[in-house]
C-alpha positions as CSV (number, residue, x, y, z in Angstrom):
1,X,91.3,73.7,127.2
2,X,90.9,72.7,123.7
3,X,93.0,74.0,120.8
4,X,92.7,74.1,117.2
5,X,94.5,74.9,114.2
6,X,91.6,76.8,112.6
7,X,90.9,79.0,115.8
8,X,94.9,79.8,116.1
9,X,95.2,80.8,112.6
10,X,91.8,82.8,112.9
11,X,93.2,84.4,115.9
12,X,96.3,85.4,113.9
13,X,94.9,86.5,111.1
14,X,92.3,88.7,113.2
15,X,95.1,90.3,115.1
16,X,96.7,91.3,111.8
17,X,94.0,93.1,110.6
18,X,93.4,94.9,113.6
19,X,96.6,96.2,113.9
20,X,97.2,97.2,109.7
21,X,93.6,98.2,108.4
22,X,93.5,101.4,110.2
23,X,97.2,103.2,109.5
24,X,97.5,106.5,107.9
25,X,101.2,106.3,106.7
26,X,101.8,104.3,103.4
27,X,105.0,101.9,103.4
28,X,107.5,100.3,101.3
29,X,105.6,98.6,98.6
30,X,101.9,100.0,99.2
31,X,100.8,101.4,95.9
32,X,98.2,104.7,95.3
33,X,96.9,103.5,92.0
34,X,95.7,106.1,89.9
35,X,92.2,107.2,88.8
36,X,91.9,108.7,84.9
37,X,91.6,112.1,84.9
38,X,88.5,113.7,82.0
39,X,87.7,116.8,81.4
40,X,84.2,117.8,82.0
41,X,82.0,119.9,79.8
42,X,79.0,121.7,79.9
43,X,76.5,122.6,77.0
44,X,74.5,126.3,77.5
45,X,72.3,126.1,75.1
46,X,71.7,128.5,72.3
47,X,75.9,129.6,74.1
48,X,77.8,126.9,73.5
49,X,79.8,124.1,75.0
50,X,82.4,124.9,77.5
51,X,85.6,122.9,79.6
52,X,84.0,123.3,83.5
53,X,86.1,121.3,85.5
54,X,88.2,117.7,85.6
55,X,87.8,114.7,87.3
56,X,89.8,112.3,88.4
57,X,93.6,113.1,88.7
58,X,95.2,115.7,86.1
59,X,97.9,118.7,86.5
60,X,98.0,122.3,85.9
61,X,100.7,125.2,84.7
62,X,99.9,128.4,85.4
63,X,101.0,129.4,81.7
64,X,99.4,132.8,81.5
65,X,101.0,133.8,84.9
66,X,97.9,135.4,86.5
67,X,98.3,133.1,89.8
68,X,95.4,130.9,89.2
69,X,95.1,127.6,87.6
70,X,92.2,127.4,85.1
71,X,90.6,124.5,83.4
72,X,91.9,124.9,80.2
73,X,95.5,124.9,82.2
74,X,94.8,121.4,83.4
75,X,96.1,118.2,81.8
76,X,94.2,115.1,82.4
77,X,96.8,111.9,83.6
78,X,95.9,108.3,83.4
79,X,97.5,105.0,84.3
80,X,96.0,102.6,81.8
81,X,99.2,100.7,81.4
82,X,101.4,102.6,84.4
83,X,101.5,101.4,88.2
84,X,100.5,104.6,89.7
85,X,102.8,105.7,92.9
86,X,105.0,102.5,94.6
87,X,105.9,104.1,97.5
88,X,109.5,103.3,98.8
89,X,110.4,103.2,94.7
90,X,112.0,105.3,92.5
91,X,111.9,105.3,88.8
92,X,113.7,106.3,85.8
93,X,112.0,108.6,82.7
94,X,109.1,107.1,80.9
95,X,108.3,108.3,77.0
96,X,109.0,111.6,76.7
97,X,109.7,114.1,73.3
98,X,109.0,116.8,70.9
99,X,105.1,115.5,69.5
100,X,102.7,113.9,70.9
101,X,103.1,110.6,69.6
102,X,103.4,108.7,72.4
103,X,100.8,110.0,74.3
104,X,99.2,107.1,76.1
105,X,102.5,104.9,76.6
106,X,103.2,103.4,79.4
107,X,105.5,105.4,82.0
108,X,106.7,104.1,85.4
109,X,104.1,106.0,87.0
110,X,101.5,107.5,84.9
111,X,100.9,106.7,81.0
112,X,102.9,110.0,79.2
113,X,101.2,112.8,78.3
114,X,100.5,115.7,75.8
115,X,101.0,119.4,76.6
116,X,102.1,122.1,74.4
117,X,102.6,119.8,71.5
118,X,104.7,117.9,72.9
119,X,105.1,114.6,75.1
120,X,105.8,114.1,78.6
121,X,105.9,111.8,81.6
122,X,106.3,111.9,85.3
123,X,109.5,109.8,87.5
124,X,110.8,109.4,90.7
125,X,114.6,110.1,91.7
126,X,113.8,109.6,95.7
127,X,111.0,107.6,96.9
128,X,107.6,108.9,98.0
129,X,107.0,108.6,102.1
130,X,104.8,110.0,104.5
131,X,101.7,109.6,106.0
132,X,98.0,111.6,106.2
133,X,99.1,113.4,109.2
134,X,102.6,114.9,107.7
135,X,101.7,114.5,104.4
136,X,103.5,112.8,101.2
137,X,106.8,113.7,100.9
138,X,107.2,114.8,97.1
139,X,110.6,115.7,96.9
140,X,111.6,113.3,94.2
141,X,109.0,114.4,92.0
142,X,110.2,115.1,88.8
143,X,109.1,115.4,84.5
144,X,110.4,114.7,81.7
145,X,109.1,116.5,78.4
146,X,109.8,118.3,75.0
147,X,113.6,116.6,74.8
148,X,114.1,118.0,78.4
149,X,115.2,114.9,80.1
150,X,115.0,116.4,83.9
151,X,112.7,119.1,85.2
152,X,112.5,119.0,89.1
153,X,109.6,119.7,90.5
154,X,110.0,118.5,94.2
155,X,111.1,121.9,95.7
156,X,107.0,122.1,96.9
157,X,105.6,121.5,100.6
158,X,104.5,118.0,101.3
159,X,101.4,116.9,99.5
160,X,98.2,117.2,101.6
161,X,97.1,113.1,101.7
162,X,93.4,112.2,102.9
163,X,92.7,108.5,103.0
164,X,91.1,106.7,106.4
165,X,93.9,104.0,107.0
166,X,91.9,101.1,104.9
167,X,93.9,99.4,102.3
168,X,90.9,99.5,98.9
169,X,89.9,102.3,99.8
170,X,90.0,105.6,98.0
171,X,92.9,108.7,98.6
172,X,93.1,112.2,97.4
173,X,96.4,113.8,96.9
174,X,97.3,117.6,96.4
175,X,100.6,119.1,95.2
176,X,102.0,122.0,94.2
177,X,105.4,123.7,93.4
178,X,107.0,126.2,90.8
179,X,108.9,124.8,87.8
180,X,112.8,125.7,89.1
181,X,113.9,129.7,87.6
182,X,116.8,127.8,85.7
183,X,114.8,125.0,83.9
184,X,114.6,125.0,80.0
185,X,111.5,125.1,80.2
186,X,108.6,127.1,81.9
187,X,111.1,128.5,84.5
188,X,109.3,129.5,87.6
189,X,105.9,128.8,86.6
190,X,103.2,127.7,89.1
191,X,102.5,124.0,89.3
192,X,99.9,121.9,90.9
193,X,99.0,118.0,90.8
194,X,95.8,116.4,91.8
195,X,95.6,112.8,92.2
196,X,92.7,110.5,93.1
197,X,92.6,106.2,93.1
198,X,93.3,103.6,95.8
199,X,95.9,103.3,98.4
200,X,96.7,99.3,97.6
201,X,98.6,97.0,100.8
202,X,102.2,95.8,99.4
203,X,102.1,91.9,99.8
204,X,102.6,91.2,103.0
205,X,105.5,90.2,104.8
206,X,105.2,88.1,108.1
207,X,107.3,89.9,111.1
208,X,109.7,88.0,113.6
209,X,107.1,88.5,116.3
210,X,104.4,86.9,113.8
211,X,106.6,83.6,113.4
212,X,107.1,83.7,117.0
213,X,103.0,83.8,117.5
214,X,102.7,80.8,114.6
215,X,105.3,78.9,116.1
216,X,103.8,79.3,119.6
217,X,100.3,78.3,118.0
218,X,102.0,75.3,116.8
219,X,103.4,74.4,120.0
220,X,100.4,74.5,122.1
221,X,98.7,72.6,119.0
222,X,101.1,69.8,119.5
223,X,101.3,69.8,123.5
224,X,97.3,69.2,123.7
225,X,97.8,66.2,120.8
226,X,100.8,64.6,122.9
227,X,98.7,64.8,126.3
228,X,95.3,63.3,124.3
229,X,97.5,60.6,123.0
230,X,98.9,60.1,126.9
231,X,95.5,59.9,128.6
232,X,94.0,57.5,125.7
């Protein structure tokens, strides 16, 4: 039986895919970039223009307290200059204060945003894990805005996460929790986060067993040269 380099290394590289492309939980260093959010609006004419809906990935506050979160209670997010998600990473504040001056800035996560007036951005203080079946675990989730330098907002359920296992391909991500009864701000208002982008594969590390395959590979690659070189 013949052996070659370029079949082993096929074979290996074959077997990896098989075994990565089709998992539903994320891990350390996988990254769930993230899609702009825009609002969306629609002209009736001779009525007007009005706000219809968001796509993309944004936030809401349910500011006038009636339970539901309407369009003009959304907040578009973007990460033009920000990572999106790392998963297995945590993060410290991004731009945050009174104005909206640094709206657009780059944050650890998402670019900062406006609301209110004022500027604010997203962190981590405990790393995002979990997979579609149990969902994302948010619990590290937390803002920083208007001055306020820490507002948890991880006290939710897990996120719901729909993706079909394939690194490049798209996820959806859905959130929600209520702003904690003692924070400075917005105390025990509703809060929901919808995300949309691309779940993107950390760079890969080989495993023991890999090595072992490679080195294997290399053995067998070497036995069939030394036994050639014997019969000649």
């Amino acid at each position: 039986m013949k052996f070659t380099m370029t079949k082993i290394a096929a074979g290996l590289v074959l077997a990896a895919a098989a075994t990565g492309a089709q998992a539903t939980a994320v891990y350390d260093g996988d990254t769930l970039t993230i899609n702009n959010g825009a609002a969306v609006y629609t002209e009736i004419p001779g009525v007007g223009t009005f706000l219809t809906g968001f796509t993309g990935s944004w936030f809401g506050m349910d500011t006038d307290g009636n339970g539901t979160i309407l369009n003009t209670e959304k907040t578009a997010l973007s990460a033009n200059l920000s990572p999106g998600i790392v998963i297995g990473d945590t993060s410290a504040a991004g731009p945050y204060g009174n104005g909206t001056a640094l709206v657009g800035s780059a944050g650890p996560i998402v670019d900062s945003w406006g609301f209110f007036s004022s500027t604010g951005t997203n962190f981590l203080i405990s790393p995002v894990t979990g997979s579609t079946e149990a969902g994302l675990d948010m619990s590290g989730w937390s803002v920083a805005w208007n001055n306020v330098p820490y507002i948890d907002m991880g006290a939710g359920a897990a996120a719901t996460f729909t993706w079909d296992g394939v690194y490049g391909n798209a996820y959806t991500l859905n959130y929600s929790a209520a702003v904690p009864s003692d924070s400075p701000a917005f105390p025990g208002v509703f809060y929901t986060l919808h995300l949309e982008g691309t779940v993107m594969q950390a760079a890969p590390v080989p495993e023991a067993s890999t090595y072992g395959m490679m080195l294997a590979g290399l053995g067998l690659v070497g036995f069939a040269v030394r036994r050639r070189k014997t019969a000649v």
